[in-house]
C-alpha positions in Angstrom: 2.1 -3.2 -8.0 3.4 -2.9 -4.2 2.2 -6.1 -2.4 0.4 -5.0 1.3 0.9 -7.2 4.3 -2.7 -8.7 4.8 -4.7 -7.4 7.5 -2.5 -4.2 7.7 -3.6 -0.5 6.4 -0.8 1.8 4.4 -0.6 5.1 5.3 1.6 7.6 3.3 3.0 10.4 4.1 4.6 13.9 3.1 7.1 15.6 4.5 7.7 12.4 7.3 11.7 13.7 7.5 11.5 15.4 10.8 8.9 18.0 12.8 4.9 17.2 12.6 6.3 14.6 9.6 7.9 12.4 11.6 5.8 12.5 14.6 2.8 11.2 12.7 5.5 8.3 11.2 5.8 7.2 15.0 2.2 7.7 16.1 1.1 5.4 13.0 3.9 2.8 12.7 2.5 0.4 15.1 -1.2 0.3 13.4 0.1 0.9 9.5 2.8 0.1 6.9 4.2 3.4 6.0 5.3 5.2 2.5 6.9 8.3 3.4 7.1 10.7 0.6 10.0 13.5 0.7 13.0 15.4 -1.4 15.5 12.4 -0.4 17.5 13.6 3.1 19.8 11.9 5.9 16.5 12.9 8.3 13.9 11.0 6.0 15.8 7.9 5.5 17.0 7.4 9.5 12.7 7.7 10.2 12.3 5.2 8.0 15.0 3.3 8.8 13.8 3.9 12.3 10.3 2.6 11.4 10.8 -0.2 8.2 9.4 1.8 6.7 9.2 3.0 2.3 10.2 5.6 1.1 9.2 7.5 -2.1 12.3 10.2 -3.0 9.9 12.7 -4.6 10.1 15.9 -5.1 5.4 17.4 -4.6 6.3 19.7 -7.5 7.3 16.7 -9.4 4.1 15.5 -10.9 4.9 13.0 -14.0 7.0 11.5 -11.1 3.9 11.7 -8.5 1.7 9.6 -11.1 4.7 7.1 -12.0 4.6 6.4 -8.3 1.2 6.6 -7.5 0.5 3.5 -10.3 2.5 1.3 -7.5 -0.2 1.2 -5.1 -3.6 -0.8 -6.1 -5.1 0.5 -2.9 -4.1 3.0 -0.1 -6.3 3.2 3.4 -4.7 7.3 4.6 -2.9 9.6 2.5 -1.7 12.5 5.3 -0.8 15.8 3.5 1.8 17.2 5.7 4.6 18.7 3.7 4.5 22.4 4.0 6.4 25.4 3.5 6.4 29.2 4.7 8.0 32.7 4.1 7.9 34.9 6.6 6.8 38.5 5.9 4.3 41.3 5.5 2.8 41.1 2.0 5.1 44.4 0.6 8.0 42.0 1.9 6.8 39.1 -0.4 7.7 38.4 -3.8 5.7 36.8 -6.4 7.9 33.7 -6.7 7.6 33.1 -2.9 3.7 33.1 -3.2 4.0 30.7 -6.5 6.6 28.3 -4.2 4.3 28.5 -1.3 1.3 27.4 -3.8 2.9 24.9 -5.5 3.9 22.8 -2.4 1.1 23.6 0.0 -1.9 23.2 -2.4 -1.0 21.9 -6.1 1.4 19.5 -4.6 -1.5 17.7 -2.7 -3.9 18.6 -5.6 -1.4 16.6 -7.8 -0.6 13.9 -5.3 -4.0 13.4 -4.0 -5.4 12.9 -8.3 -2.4 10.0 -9.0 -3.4 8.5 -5.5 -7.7 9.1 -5.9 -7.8 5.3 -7.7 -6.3 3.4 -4.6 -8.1 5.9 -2.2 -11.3 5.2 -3.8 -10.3 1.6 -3.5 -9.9 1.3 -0.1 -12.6 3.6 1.0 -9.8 5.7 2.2 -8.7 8.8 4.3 -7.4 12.1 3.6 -6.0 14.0 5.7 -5.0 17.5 5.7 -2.4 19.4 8.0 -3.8 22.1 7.7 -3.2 25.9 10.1 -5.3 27.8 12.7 -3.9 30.3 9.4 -6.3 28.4 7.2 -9.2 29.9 9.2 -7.4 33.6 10.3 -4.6 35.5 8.2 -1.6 36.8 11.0 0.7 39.8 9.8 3.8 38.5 8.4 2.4 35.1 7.1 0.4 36.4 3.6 1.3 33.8 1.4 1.1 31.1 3.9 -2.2 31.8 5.1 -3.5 32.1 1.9 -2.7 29.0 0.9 -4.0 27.2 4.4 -7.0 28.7 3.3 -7.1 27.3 -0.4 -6.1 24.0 1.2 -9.3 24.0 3.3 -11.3 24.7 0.5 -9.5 21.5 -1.5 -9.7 19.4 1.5 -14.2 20.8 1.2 -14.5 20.0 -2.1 -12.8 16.8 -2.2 -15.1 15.6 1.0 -18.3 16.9 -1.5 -17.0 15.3 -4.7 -15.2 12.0 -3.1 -18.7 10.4 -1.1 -16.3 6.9 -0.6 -13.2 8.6 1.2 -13.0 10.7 4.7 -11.7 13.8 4.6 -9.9 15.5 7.5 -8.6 18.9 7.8 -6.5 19.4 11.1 -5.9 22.8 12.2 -3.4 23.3 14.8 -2.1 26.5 16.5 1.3 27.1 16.7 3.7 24.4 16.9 7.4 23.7 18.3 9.1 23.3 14.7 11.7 24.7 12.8 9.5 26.7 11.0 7.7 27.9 14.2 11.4 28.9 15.1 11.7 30.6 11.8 8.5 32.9 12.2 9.5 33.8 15.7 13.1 34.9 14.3 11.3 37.4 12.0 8.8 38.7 14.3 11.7 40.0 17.0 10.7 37.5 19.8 12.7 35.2 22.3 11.6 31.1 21.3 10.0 29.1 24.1 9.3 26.2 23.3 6.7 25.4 26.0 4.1 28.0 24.5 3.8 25.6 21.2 1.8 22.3 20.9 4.5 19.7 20.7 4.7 17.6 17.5 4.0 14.4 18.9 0.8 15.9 20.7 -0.2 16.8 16.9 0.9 13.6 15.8 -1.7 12.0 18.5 -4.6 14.0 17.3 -4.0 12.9 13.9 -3.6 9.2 14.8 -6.7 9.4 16.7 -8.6 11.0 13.6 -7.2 8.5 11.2 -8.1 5.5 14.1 -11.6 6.7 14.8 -14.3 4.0 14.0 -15.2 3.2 10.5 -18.5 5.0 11.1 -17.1 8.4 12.0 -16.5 10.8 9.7 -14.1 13.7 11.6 -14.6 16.9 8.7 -12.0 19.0 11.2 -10.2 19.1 14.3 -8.7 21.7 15.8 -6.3 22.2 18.4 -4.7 25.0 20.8 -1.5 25.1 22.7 -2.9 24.9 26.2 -2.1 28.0 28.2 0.6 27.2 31.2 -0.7 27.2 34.5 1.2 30.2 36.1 
């Protein structure tokens, strides 16, 4: 079992190698020990060089590898479901196989990950939280699979807050944000990138820090957060 510095929560993870990821890494670092849970890349291992902090070289459609991990931890205080992926285009431009890729990270990887983890979670009296979409609660053309499973993931992130009475359950639901992917979908819809029309990952990365640092008696179910327009 991974021994815990005394005094200090863990937090883990997903997707911590650059974007929202890594922006939660830096927003937590100075309150909790980190795992940081990714497909092994030069970007994941300089954050947690960057940050001392762990890393766990999994692959979320991994599961036997998940649970051989997961048995490491006795106890774990905030497991942050942020990996994500998205493919861009109407639903006659989608293919089956994107829709089962988009699944298996964005909702059966955190089914998986969040099951191995529930025993150290329950533990701890921990915190889940989601990153979830303003997609999870309004589908946009050109993002069918995607919203989809933003949606799904609310309704896992629900369920787990109604089955799970020990552990908090967040769901954070930002607009659009200033990420490669964000980059991505503006490439496919025709348009010119600005980044000052997106929420910045490190404001994100705030939000979530303040969720996962509110006081033992709150229980934040959802946040949810809009670019800001610009004052003209």
């Amino acid at each position: 079992m991974r021994q815990t510095t005394p005094g200090i929560q863990t937090a883990l993870i997903t997707g911590a190698g650059r974007g929202v990821g890594a922006s939660i890494a830096d927003a937590l670092a100075a309150t909790h020990e980190l795992i940081l849970l990714g497909r092994p890349s030069e970007h994941l291992d300089a954050v947690a060089s960057r940050l001392s902090a762990q890393i766990w070289p999994v692959d979320l459609t991994d599961h036997p590898a998940l649970t051989a991990r997961a048995r490491e931890l006795e106890s774990l205080d905030v497991l942050i479901h942020n990996a994500g992926v998205a493919f861009p285009g109407r639903f006659a431009e989608s293919t089956s196989e994107e829709w089962r890729n988009t699944f298996e990270v964005n909702v059966i990887g955190a089914v998986a990950l969040t099951l191995a983890l529930l025993p150290a979670l329950r533990t701890a009296r921990g915190h889940v939280v989601f990153i979830n979409s303003g997609a999870g609660f309004t589908s946009s053309p050109g993002l069918a699979s995607y919203s989809a499973s933003k949606f799904a993931q609310r309704a896992f992130a629900d369920s787990l807050r109604a089955d799970e009475s020990l552990l908090r359950v967040t769901s954070v639901h930002p607009g659009r944000i200033d990420t490669a992917m964000q980059e991505d979908l503006v490439s496919y819809e025709g348009g010119v990138y600005q980044s000052a029309k997106f929420l910045s990952p490190e404001t994100v990365a705030r939000v979530v820090a303040d969720a996962v640092n509110a006081p033992a008696d709150a229980h934040i179910h959802e946040v949810v957060v809009r670019p800001r327009r610009p004052i003209a």
